[in-house]
C-alpha positions in Angstrom: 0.0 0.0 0.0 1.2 3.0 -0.6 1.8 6.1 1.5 -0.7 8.2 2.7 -1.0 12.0 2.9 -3.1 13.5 5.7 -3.4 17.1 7.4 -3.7 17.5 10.7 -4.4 20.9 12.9 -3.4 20.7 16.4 -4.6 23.6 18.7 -2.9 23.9 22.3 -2.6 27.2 24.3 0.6 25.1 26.1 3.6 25.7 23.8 5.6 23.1 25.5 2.9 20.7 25.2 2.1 21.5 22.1 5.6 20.8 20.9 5.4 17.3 22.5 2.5 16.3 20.9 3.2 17.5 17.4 6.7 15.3 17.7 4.4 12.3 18.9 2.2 12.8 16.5 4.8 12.5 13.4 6.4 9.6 15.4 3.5 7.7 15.1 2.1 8.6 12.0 5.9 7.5 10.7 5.2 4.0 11.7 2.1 3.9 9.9 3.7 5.1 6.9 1.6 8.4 6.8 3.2 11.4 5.8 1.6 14.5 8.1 1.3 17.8 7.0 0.9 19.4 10.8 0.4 23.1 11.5 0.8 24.1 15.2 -1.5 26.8 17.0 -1.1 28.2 20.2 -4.0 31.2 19.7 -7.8 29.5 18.9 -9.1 32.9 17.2 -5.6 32.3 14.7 -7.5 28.7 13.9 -10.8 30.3 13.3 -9.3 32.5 10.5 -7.7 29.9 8.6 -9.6 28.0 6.1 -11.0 25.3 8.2 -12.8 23.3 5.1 -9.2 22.3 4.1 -8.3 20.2 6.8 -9.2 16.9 7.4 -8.0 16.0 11.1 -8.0 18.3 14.2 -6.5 17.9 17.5 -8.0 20.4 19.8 -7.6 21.3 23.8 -10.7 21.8 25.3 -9.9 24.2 27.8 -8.3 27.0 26.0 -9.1 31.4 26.7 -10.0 32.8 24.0 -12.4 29.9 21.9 -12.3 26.6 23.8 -11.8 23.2 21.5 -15.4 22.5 21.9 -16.4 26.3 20.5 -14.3 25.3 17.4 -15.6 21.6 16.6 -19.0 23.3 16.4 -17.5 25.9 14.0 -16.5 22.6 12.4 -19.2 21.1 12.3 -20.7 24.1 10.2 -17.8 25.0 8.2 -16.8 21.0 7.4 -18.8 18.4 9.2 -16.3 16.0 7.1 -13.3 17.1 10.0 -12.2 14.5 12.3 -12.2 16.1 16.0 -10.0 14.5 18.6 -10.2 16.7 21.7 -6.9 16.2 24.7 -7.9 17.7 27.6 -6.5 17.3 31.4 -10.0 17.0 32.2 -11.2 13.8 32.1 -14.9 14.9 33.4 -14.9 17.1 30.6 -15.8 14.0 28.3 -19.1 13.6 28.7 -19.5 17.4 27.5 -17.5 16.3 24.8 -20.0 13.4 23.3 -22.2 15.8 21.7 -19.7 16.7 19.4 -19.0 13.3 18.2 -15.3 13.2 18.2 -13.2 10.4 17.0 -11.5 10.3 20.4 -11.1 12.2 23.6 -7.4 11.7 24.7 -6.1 12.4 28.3 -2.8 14.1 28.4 -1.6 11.9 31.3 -1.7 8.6 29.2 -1.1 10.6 25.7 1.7 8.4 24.2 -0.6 5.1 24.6 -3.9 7.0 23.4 -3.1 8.4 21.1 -0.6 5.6 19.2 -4.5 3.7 19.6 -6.2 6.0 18.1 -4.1 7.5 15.0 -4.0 3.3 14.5 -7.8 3.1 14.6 -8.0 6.1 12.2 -5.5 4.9 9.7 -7.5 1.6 9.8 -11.3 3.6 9.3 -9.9 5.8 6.6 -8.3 2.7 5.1 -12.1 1.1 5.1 -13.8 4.1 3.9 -11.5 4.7 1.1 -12.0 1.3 -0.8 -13.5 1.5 -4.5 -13.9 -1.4 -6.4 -13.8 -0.9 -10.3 -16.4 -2.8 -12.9 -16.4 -3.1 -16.7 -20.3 -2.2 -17.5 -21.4 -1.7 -21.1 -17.8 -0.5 -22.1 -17.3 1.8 -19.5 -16.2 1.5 -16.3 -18.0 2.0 -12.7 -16.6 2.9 -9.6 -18.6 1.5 -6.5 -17.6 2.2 -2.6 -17.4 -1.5 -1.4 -19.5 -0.1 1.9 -22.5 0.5 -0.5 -22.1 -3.2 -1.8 -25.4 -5.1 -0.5 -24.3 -8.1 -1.7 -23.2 -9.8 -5.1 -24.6 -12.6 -6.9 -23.9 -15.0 -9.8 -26.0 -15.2 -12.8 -24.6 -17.1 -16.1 -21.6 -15.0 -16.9 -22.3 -12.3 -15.6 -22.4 -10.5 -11.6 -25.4 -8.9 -10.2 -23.9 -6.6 -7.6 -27.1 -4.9 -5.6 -26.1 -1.9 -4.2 -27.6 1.0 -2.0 -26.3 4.0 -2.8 -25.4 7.2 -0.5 -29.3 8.6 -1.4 -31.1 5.4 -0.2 -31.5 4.2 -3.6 -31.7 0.9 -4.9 -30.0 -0.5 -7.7 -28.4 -3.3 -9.7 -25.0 -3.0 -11.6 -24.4 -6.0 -13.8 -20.9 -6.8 -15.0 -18.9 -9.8 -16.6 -17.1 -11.9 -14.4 -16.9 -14.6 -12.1 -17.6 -14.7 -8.1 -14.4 -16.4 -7.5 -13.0 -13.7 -8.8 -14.2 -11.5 -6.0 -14.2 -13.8 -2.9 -10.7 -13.9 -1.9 -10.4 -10.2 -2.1 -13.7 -9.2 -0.5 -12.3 -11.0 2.6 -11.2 -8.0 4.5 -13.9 -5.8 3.9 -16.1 -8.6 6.0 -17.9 -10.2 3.0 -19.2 -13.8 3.7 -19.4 -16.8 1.4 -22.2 -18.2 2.1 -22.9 -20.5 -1.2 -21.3 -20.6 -4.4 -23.3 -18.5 -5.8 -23.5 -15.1 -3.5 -21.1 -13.1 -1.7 -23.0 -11.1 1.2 -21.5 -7.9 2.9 -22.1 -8.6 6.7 -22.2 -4.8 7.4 -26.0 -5.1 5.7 -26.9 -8.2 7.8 -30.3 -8.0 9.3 -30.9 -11.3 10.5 -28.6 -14.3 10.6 -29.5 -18.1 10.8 -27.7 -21.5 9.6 -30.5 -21.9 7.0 -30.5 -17.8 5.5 -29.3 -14.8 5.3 -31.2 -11.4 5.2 -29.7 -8.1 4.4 -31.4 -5.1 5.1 -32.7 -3.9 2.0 -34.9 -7.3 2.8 -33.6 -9.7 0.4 -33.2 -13.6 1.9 -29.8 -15.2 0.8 -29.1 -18.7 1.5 -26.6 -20.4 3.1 -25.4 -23.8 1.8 -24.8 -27.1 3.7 -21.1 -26.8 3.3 -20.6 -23.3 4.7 -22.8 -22.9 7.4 -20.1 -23.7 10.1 -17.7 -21.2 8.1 -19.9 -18.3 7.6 -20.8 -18.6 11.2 -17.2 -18.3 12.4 -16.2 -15.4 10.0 -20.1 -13.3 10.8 -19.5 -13.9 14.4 -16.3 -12.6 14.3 -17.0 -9.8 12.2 -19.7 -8.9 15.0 -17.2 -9.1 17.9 -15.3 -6.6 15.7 -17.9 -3.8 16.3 -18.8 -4.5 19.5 -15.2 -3.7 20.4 -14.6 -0.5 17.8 -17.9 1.0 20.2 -15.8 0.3 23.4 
């Protein structure tokens, strides 16, 4: 994989914290092979007047003089609700304030070397999920779907039926040459099951799960052959203890 860009924003009224935690940052974001562009602010109100649509990640101190790091993410959230907040505060009451802003993470400056390694590596690995594409041949011209708004995929003759709900709520069925074997290996880490020769299923639009079916949210029923119940079991099941422990 190749090497990522990202910018970052940190805002800290402490210089001399502000300093350690840029260097931490670019240590860290070394080892995930990320290349930072940072930019450093002691002064909120100097944030402000920048152009905040243009950065993607902020670290902001909640307890700052003149506009405190909760004051800007709600600029944010006007100006670009895209922005990643993670607030660092000393405060560690001040996190329940924090919720309603929906940051990434609230870090505690007491433990920042170990929080914040685990949550630049949880953010490498979202951005890394969100950014996937996958690129069809359709009528001599090619498509480019986000694997997230993949349903599921299905077999027919030559050709694949991949059903797909797109960012509007819509709907709709993209069909393309190829085979599902094709796919199945590399669906793998985006959490697609197998669950008969003939259908690959995207477990993040499971409704319901059983040894006999499968049904996805947009209400389809998939089933799920003799052979690979025990399989698709262990690899859905596992995909579920996944979430429950990126909401911890």
């Amino acid at each position: 994989m190749g090497i990522e860009h990202w910018t970052i924003a940190i805002c800290d009224d402490d210089e001399i914290f502000l300093s350690r935690l840029e260097k931490q940052i670019r240590a860290e974001l070394q080892q995930l092979n990320v290349v930072g562009e940072i930019v450093s602010y002691t002064d909120s109100e100097k944030l402000l007047e920048t152009k905040l649509h243009q950065t993607e990640i902020f670290f902001l101190d909640i307890d700052m003089p003149e506009v405190t790091g909760m004051e800007l993410a709600a600029k944010l959230e006007e100006q670009n609700p895209q922005a990643i907040v993670i607030f660092i505060s000393n405060h560690e009451e001040a996190v329940f304030e924090a919720i309603h802003y929906k940051p990434f993470r609230f870090i505690r400056k007491a433990y920042l070397q170990a929080e914040l390694s685990e949550a630049l590596q949880s953010l490498k690995k979202q951005k890394e999920k969100r950014a996937r594409f996958i690129t069809l041949d359709v009528k001599e011209q090619q498509i480019v779907l986000p694997v997230k708004e993949i349903v599921y995929i299905e077999s027919q003759a030559h050709y694949l039926l991949f059903h797909v709900m797109n960012s509007e709520r819509e709907e709709q069925v993209v069909r393309s040459r190829g085979k599902i074997s094709d796919y199945a290996e590399k669906m793998l880490i985006f959490h697609f099951l197998r669950p008969g020769k003939s259908y690959l299923v995207n477990s993040m639009w499971i409704q319901n799960f059983n040894l006999k079916e499968i049904t996805v949210k947009t209400g389809q029923h998939i089933p799920v052959s003799r052979d690979k119940k025990e399989e698709v079991k262990k690899q859905y099941f596992g995909y579920m203890r996944s979430r429950i422990y990126e909401m911890d």
